[in-house]
N, C-alpha and C positions, 0 to 999 in steps of 0.2 A: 504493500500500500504506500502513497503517498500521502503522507500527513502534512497538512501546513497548519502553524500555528502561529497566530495574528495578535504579536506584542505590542502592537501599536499602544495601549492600552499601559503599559508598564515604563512609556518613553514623559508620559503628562502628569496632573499633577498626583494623580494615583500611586505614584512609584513611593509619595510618602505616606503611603496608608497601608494597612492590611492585605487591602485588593493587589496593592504591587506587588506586595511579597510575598502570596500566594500566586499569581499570575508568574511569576518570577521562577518558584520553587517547582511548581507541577511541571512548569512549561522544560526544566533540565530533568524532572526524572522521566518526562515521557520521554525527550530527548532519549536518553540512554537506554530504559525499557524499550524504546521503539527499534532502535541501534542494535539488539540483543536478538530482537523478534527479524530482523530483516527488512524491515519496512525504511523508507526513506522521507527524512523531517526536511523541509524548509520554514524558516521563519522569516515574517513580515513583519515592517518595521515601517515607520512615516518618516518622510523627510523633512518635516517640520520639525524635528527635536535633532538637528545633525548631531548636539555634543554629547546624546545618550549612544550612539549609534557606536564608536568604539568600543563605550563600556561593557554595553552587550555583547560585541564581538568579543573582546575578553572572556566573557560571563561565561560565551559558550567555547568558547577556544577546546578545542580538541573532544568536544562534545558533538557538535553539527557544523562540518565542512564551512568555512568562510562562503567557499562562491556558494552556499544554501542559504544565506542571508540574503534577503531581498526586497527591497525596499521602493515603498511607491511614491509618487508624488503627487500632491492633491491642486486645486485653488485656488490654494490662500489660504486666510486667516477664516476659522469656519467655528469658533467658540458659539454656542450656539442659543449662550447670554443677551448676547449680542443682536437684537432683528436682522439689522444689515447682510449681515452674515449668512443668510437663509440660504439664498442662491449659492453661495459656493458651498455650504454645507452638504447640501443634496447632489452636488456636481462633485464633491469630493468621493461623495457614497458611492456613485457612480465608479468613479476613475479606480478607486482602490478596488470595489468589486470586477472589473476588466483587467488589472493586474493580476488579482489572485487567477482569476480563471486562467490567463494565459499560463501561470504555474502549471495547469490540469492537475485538480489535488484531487483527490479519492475520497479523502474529508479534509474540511477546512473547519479548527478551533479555534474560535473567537475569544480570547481572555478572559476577556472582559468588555460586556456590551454597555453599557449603562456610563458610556464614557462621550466627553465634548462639550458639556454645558459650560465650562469652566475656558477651557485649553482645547487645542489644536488637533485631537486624537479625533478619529474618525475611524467609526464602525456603525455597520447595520449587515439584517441579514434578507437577500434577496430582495433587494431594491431594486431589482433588474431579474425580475425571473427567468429569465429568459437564457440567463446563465445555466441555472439548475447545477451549483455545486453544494454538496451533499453539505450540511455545517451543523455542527455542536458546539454548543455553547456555555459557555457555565455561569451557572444561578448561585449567586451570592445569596440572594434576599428578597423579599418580593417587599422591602420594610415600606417605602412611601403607598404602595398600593393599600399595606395593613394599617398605615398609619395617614390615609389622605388629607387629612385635621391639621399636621404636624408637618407634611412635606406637599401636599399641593396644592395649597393656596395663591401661590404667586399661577398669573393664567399662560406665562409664558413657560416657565418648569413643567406646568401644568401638561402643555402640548408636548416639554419634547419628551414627557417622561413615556406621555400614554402614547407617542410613535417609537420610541426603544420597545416598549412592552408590543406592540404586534408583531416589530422585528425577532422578538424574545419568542414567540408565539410560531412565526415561519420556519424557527430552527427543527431539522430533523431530530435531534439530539440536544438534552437537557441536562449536564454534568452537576448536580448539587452539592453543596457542600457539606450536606448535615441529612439528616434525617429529617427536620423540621425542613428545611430548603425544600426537600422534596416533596413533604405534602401541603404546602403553603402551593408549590407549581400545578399539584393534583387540585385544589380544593379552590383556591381563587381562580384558577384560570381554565382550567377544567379541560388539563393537557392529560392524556393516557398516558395511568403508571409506566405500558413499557417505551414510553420517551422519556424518562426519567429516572437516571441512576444515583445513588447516590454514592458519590468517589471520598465526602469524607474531607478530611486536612489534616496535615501535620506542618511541623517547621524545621528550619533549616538545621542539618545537623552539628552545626556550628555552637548552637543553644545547649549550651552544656551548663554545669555548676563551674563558676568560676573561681579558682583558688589563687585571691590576691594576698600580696605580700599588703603588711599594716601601712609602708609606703607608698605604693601602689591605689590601694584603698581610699587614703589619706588624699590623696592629688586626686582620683576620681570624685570623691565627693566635691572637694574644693573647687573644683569647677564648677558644678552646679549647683555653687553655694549651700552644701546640706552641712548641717554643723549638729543634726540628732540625729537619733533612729526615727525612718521614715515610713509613712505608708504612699504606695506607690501605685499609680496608676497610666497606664498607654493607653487612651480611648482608641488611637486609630481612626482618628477622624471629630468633627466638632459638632457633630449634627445634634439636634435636641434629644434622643433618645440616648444619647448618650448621660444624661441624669448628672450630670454638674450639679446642678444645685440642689437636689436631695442628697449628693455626697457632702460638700459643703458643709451643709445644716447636719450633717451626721457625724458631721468630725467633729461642728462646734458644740455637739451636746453631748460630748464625750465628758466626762468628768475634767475640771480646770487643771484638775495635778495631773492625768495620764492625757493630757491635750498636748499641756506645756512638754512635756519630756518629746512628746513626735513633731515630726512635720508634714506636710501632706504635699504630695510632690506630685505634678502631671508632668510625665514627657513625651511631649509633641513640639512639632510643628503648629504654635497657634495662631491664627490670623488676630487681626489688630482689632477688631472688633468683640470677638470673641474675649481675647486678651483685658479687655476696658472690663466689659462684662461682669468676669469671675473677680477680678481684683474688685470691683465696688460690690459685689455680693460677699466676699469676704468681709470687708469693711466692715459691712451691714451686720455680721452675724458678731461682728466684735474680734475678727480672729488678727492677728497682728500681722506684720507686714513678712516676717520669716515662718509664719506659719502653715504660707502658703506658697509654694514658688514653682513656676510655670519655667520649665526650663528650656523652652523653642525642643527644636529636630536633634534628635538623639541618633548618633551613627552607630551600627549595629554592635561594635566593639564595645562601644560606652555603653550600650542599652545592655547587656548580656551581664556586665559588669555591676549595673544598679538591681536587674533582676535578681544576681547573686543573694546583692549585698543589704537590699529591703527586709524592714520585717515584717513585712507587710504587703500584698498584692492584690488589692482588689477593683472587681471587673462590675459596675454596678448598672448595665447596659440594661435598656428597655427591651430592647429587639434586637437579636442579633443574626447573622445569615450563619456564624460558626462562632467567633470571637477567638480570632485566632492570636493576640495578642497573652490572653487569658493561658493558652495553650503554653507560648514561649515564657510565660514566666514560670509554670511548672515545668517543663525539659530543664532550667536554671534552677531546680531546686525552690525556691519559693514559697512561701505558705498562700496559698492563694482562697478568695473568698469571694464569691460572686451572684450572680442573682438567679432565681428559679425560673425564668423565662426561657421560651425559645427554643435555640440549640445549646444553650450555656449549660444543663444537667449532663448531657452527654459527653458535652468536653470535660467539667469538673469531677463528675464521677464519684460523686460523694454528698448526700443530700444534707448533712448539716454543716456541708462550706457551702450554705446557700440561704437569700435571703430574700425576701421580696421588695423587688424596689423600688416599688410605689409608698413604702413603708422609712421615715426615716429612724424610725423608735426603731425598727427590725434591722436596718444598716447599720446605726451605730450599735448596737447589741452587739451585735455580733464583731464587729469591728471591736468594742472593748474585749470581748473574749479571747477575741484573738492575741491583742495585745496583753492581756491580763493572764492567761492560761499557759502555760510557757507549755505543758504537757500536750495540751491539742495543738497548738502551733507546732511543736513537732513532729506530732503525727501527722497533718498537714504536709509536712515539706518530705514527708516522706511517700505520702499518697502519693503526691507530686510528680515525681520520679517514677514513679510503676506505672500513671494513668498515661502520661505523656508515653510514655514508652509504647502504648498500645497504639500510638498513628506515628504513621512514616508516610511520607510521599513516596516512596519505591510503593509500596500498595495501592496508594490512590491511583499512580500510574496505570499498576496493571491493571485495575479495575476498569480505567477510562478507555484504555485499548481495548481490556477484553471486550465493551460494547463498540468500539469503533469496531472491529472486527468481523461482529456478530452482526452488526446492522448496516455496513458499508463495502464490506468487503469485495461480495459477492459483485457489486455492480462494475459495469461496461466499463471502461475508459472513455469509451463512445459516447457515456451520456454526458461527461464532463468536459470535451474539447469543445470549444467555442469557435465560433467561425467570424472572423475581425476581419475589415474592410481596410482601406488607407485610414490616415489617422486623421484624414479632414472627413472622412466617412462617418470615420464612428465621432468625432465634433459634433457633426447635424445628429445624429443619431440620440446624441447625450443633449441637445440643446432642445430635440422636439419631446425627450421625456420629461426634459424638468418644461416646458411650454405647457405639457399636457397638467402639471400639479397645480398650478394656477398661483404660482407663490405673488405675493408681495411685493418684492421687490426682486429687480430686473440686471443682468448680469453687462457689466461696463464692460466698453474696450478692452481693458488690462483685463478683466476676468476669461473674457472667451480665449484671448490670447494665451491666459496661463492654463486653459484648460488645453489648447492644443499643444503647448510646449508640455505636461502631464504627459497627454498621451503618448508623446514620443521617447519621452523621460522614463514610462512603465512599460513599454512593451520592445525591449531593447533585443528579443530575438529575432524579433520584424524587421530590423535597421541595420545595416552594413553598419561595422566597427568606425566610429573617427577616431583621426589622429587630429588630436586638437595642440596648432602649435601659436604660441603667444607671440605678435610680434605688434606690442601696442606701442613701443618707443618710437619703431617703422611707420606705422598708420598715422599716431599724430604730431609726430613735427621731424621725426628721418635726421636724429643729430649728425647724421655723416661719419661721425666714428670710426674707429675700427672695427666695434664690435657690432653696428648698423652693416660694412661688408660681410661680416662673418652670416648675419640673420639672412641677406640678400640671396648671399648665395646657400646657404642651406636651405631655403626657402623653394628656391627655384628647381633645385636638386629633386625635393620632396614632390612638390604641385607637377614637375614633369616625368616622375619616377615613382606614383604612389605604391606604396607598397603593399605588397599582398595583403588581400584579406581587410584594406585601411581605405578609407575616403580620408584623405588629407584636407583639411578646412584650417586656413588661417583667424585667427582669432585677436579680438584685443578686447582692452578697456580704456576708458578714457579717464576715470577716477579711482577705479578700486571700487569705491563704494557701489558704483553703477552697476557692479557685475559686468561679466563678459556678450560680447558680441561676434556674431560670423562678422569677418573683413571681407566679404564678397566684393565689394565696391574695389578697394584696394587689389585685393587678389586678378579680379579683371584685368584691371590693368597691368599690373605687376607682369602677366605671361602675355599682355597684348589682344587677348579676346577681343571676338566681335560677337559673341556671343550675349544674352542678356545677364547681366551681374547677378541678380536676385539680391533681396533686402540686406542689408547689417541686421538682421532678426537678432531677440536676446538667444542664447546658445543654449544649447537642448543637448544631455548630456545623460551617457547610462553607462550603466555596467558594462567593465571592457574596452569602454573607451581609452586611452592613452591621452595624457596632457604634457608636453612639453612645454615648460618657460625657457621655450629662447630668448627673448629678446632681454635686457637690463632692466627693470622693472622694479628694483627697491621703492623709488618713489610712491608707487601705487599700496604700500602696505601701510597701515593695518587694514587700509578697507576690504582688499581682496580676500580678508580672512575666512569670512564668510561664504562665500566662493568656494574657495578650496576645500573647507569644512561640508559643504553640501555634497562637490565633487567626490572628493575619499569617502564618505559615506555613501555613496550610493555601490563605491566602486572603479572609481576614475583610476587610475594610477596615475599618480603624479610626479614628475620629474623636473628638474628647474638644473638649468644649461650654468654655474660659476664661473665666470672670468676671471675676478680674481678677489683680492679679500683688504687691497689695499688702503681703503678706508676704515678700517677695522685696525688693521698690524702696522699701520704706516701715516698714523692721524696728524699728522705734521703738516700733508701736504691738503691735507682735505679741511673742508666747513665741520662744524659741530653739527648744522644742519645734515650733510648726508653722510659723518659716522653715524647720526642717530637714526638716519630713513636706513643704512645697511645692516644695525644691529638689529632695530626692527623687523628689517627684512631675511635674517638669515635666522632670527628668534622664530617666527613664522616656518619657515620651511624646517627645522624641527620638528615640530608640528603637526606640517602635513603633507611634507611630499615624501614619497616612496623612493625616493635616490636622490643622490646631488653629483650631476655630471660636468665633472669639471674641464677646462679645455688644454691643459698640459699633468702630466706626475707631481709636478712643482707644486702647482695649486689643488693638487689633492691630496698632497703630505699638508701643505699650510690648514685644507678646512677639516682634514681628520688631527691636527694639534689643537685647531679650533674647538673643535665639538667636544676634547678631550677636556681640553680647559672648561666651557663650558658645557654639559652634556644636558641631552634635552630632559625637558620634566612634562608629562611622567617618562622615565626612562621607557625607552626605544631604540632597535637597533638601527639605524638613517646609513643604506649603501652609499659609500662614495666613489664612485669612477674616472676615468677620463678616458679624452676621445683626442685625435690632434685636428688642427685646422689644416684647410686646402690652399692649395697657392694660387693655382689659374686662374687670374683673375677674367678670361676670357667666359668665362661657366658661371661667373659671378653677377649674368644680366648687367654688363659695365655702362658705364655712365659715358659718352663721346660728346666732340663736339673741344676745338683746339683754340683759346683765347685769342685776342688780337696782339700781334707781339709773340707770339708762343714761339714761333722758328728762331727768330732774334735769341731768346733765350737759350734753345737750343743749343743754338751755334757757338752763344760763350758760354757754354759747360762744356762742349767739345773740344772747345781750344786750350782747356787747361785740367789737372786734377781737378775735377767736382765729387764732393764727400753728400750723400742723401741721406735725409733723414726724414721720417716720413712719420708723423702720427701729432692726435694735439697737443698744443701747445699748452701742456701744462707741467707744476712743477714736478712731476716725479720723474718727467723724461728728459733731464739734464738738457736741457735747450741750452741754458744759464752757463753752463760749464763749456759745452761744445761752443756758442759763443765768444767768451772767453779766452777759448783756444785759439779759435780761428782770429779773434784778434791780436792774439800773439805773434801766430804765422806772418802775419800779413805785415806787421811792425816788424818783423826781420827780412819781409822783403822777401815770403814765398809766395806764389802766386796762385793757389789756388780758391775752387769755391765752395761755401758752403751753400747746400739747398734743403731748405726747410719747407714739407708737403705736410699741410694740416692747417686745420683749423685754430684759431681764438679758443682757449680754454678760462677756467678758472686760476682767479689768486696768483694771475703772472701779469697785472698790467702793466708793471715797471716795464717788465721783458719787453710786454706787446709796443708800448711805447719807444722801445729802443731800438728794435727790430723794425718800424715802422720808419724813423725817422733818423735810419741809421747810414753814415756819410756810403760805406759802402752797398748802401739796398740798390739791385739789381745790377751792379759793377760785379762786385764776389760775391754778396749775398743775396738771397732770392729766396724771397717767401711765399710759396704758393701757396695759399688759403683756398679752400673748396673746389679743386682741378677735378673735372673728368677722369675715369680709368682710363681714355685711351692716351690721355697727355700724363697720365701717369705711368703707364706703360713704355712711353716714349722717356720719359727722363730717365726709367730705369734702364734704358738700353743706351742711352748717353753717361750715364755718371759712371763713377772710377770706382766707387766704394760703396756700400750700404755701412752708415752709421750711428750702430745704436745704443744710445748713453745711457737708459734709463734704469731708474734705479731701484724700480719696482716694477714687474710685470706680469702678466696671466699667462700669455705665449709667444710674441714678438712675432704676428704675423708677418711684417716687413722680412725679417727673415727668410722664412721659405717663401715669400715671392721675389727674392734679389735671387735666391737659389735658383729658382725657374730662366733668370736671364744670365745664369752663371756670374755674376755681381759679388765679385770681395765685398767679407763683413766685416766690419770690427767693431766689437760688442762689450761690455761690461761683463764680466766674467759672473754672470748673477745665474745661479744653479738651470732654470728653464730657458737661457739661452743655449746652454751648455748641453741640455737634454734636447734642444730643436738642433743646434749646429752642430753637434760633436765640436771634431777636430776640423770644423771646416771651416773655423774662422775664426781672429787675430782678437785675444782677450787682453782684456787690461781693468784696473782697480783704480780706488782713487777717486774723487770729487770733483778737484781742482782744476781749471783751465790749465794750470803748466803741465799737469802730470796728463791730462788727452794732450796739448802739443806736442809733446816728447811722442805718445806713442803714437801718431800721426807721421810725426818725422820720421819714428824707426818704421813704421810699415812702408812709405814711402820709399826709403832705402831699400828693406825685403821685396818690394814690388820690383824695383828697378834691377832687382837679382834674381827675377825669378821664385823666390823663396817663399813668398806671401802665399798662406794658405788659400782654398781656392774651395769656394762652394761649390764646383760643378760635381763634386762628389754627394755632394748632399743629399740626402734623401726627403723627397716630400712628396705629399698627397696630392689629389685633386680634389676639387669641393665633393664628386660624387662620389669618391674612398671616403673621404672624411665623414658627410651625411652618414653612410651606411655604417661604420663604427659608432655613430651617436644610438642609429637602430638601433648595433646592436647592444647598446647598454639600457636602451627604454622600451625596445617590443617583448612583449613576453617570448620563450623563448621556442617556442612554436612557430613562431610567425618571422624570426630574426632573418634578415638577408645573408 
């Protein structure tokens, strides 16, 4: 069989109640029961909660396969508090019931239906009959139905309560939690016994006696300020039937001497309302301000710790669907005391730890006994221990299989495959079902919109794979770079060489915050199309897709956080291209402004890309010292690779087209030594020094030139000033600012030397492209020149204009001998070697070229 079981329900704000962490618990032992019996689990998840989405991957880690996680996407904000909200509510019910099916499940388990008035979670069952997959569901409670006085009064609760309960009602299959659960579904709703099983509950087996050290102990209480012996309560939620204020009045009519010695402790999560509430009901009863303390959200380690260490446990619930909190403080050992309602007899197992709690005379009774009888409190925490013992979730499990089994097994595959149209098909399809409900209100541009980015989003084995590559530096303003040629031509590499199995679609952003967009517009042009561009559409994105950040992109962070966050949860692989880290390990030459956008930025890909592919060895020993020094939180193992860059700048889509003046130039770089140096003008690539030098040379009366190819950088305007207005500009020196490839092409096949000063780099592409025109280098002996040129070109150290003259001088001398090493050895790529080594460190390795 194939079981899917639909967490959505454990991602909102249920994950801090009971509901969660039975939805939580059954949903890994069926896992594993199912894993035992042969049957195969997928579980579904919403992608409106992306930061729960690893957790759970976690949770289940080695329990149910990664790629069996799979997660849909709805549209929008669908709280269904809210009126507005109607239409994408129902459009959500939709889109998530069309994911599940394309799963084809055998049965589909619904958590938890009774979820979304609140938050983001979306379930219903056969909003679309037309599906027909088989679904069980599990029945907590049917409490608002027994209690309509108490929970449906408001006329909006009112609606969505009584359309959960008919969806409650479609389900083939009724899992309850209690004995009581199940005949509340028999009795009010007037479902047949065999749609209803009762599976029962236990807790996690983590819920043991806890043996702290008096240290230990000491520092737990002190955080949530307990300074006596306490009695202790987890409602599991704030609802009225939860009897707050009968407890209250039950503690304050306790005797003044065995008052003062306890304190009466709730651990929740409590809302701010509620919170106003008990604190001026306390007041009222006279009870002092330590008498009563509301300690917020207890994490499971601390709660297990105070279940220990109480001496006191009690559960004074009106109604309960199990009361499974009750349960966790007996597996802890616990004296526990609670009410005769419901399903609470069954869980406590013991008729005089029971009170009625419409009675506050009969709560504090018993509450002083407990406290007062030290011989029944013991026997108390001893029952404890034996009754809890009798529920496990390995049993509820096999209970809930044994009826999926018995009542699902047997059926086709046939009656659950679904037959889907294009995804503008099934758009009209979802748009005339909710036309036919007659809602209220009417669904916006951005809503129909995000209904068909959903459908393209949920049904990701309809859709050819993308390869989604980032080139938003490209798209809005092409700084000319070096690392803008490297995008160019891996780019072009990609869009005319897709790789199997891959639709290659360029992508950007414009803010971060915006989220991503197709670059269709861009991309046209980019290959020359006459074809029609189609939209910049927002970017529609699933399972298997591949995301590359090429392009430089710190600046766009923290907004793209959210992005990537949605991406890796649904299943993106994400991979982000490092140049280098020089703003980080070299802050000298850079703004405070962008160390702080690269630490930002490199904090982030922690986070959430699945590799960091760097473009030389050099800078992937610098970002694995990086990540050493700081490593990501929560720890994660982050691949780091590298790939080398291509030289042809012919394959790089080159830029043509030769100034006014350009041959004149030529001509005197011909006529003498001309040294090139090619990249921006900023300060880490020793322009300052090389400068320097050459005006040494030249003051002794050697004759040649220097040529400077690049752009205006930052935090060098002295330079740009000097270099601008400098007695030898266009006589020996010559600064060419934003030249064409093919006038760049042409200097390189005129000048004497490639020379490269810098004093920090990623890979010194200029290198392997002098190597292409067999072009002497002479380089700063800085480790990733030395890994791109070997021995193929003239190192030297050093800062200082005199100490580049000298070695200028002596290469000049070795040249004149023959002796000057000599790139034509050199080894180097072409952009489409290069691309295909980026493949192969970002395609899964199935698909690598």
């Amino acid at each position: 069989m194939h079981i899917v079981i639909d967490l959505n329900a454990v991602q909102g704000e249920s994950r801090f109640r009971g509901i969660g962490r039975y939805s939580l618990s059954l949903a890994r032992a069926m896992a594993v029961e199912a894993k035992a019996r042969k049957h195969r689990v997928t579980l579904v998840l919403n992608e409106m909660f992306p930061e729960s989405v690893p957790v759970l991957r976690q949770t289940f880690d080695g329990i149910v396969d990664q790629g069996s996680i799979s997660i849909f996407a709805t549209a929008g904000q669908s709280a269904e508090m809210v009126p507005e909200n109607i239409w994408r509510t129902r459009a959500s019910e939709l889109l998530r019931e069309q994911h599940i099916a394309a799963l084809k499940p055998d049965v589909l388990h619904v958590a938890s239906l009774f979820e979304g008035w609140l938050d983001n979670v979306v379930t219903s069952v056969h909003s679309d009959a037309s599906l027909k997959m088989p679904t069980a569901t599990t029945l907590y409670d049917l409490i608002p139905y027994a209690l309509p006085e108490l929970y449906l009064q408001d006329i909006g609760y009112r609606a969505y309560y009584l359309n959960k309960l008919e969806s409650l009602k479609r389900s083939e299959l009724l899992l309850a939690i209690s004995s009581s659960s199940q005949k509340e579904a028999i009795q009010f709703l007037k479902i047949s016994p065999n749609r209803v099983v009762n599976i029962s509950a236990a807790v996690d087996s983590s819920f043991l006696p806890q043996s702290l050290s008096a240290e230990s102990a000491s520092a737990l209480l002190a955080k949530y300020h307990i300074a006596r012996p306490f009695i202790f309560y987890v409602p599991g939620g704030f609802d009225p039937r939860k009897n707050f204020d009968r407890l209250l009045e039950a503690f304050a009519a306790l005797p003044p001497k065995l008052r003062k010695q306890h304190q009466l402790v709730i651990g929740s999560k409590v809302p701010d309302g509620i919170r106003d509430h008990l604190s001026a009901k306390a007041k009222s009863l006279g009870l002092k301000k330590d008498e009563l303390l509301l300690t917020g959200y207890v994490g499971d380690v601390d709660l297990r710790g105070l279940y220990s260490l109480c001496k006191l446990y009690v559960f004074p619930s009106l109604h309960e669907g199990f009361g499974l909190p009750a349960l966790e403080a007996m597996a802890c050992g616990a004296p526990v005391i609670a009410s005769n309602t419901t399903s609470l007899p069954e869980v406590i197992g013991r008729e005089d730890a029971l009170f009625d709690p419409l009675s506050v005379q009969d709560i504090s009774e018993l509450i002083q006994k407990a406290l007062k009888d030290g011989a029944f409190r013991e026997s108390l925490k001893a029952h404890a221990l034996q009754q809890a013992a009798r529920f496990s979730w390995e049993r509820s499990a096999r209970i809930a299989l044994d009826a999926f089994e018995e009542k699902f097994q047997s059926r086709s595959s046939a009656e659950v495959s679904p037959k889907f149209g294009s995804v503008k098909q099934r758009c009209t399809q979802i748009a005339k079902r909710l036309d036919k409900l007659k809602l209220a209100v009417n669904p916006s541009v951005i809503d129909a919109d995000r209904v068909m980015q959903a459908l393209n989003y949920n049904q990701p084995k309809l859709q050819q794979k993308q390869l989604l590559v980032d080139i938003s530096e490209l798209v809005n303003r092409d700084a000319k770079s070096g690392i803008q040629r490297v995008v160019r031509s891996i780019l072009l590499h990609l869009i005319t060489n897709q790789p199997d199995g891959y639709r290659v679609e360029p992508v950007y952003s414009e803010t971060g915050f915006s989220g991503l967009r197709y670059a269709r517009h861009f991309a046209a042009g980019f290959v020359g199309s006459k074809q029609e561009a189609g939209e910049n559409a927002p970017l529609l994105f699933n399972k298997g897709d591949v995301y590359i950040g090429l392009d430089l992109t710190a600046h766009l962070f923290p907004g793209m956080n959210a992005t990537l966050s949605q991406m890796r949860g649904v299943g993106v692989k994400i991979h982000y291209v490092v140049y280098d880290l020089t703003p980080l390990n070299n802050r000298q030459w850079h703004s405070e402004g962008m160390t702080a956008a690269f630490t930002g930025w490199i904090d982030s890909l922690t986070k959430y890309a699945d590799s960091l592919v760097c473009i030389s060895k050099a800078v992937a020993d610098e970002v694995k010292a990086w990540l050493h020094r700081h490593p990501p939180k929560p720890a994660r193992r982050l691949p780091v690779t590298y790939f080398h860059l291509g030289a042809d700048i012919q394959s790089s889509q080159p830029t043509n087209g030769l100034p006014e003046g350009a041959e004149v130039t030529l001509g005197i770089l011909s006529s003498a030594p001309s040294f090139l140096m090619v990249g921006t003008v900023e300060p880490r690539k020793g322009y300052a020094q090389a400068l320097s030098a050459f005006e040494q040379l030249w003051k002794k009366g050697l004759d040649v030139n220097l040529v400077i190819v690049g752009k205006g950088g930052w935090n060098v305007d002295v330079l740009i000033d000097k270099l601008r207005s400098h007695p030898e500009r266009d006589k020996r020196l010559h600064w060419l600012e934003g030249i064409s490839d093919e006038y760049l092409q042409k200097i390189y096949t005129t000048s004497t030397a490639l020379l490269a000063t810098s004093q920090a780099e990623g890979f010194g592409l200029p290198l392997i492209e002098a190597a292409q025109y067999a072009l002497p280098i002479i380089a700063r002996g800085l480790p990733v020149f030395k890994e791109v040129a070997g021995k193929n070109a003239y190192y030297f150290d050093g800062v200082g204009g005199r100490t580049l003259a000298r070695t200028i001088k002596a290469w000049l001398v070795l040249k004149e001998r023959n002796k000057a090493p000599s790139s034509a050895g050199m080894r180097w790529l072409t952009w489409a070697q290069s691309s295909e080594q980026l493949l192969k460190n970002t395609l899964p390795k199935s698909r690598r070229p």
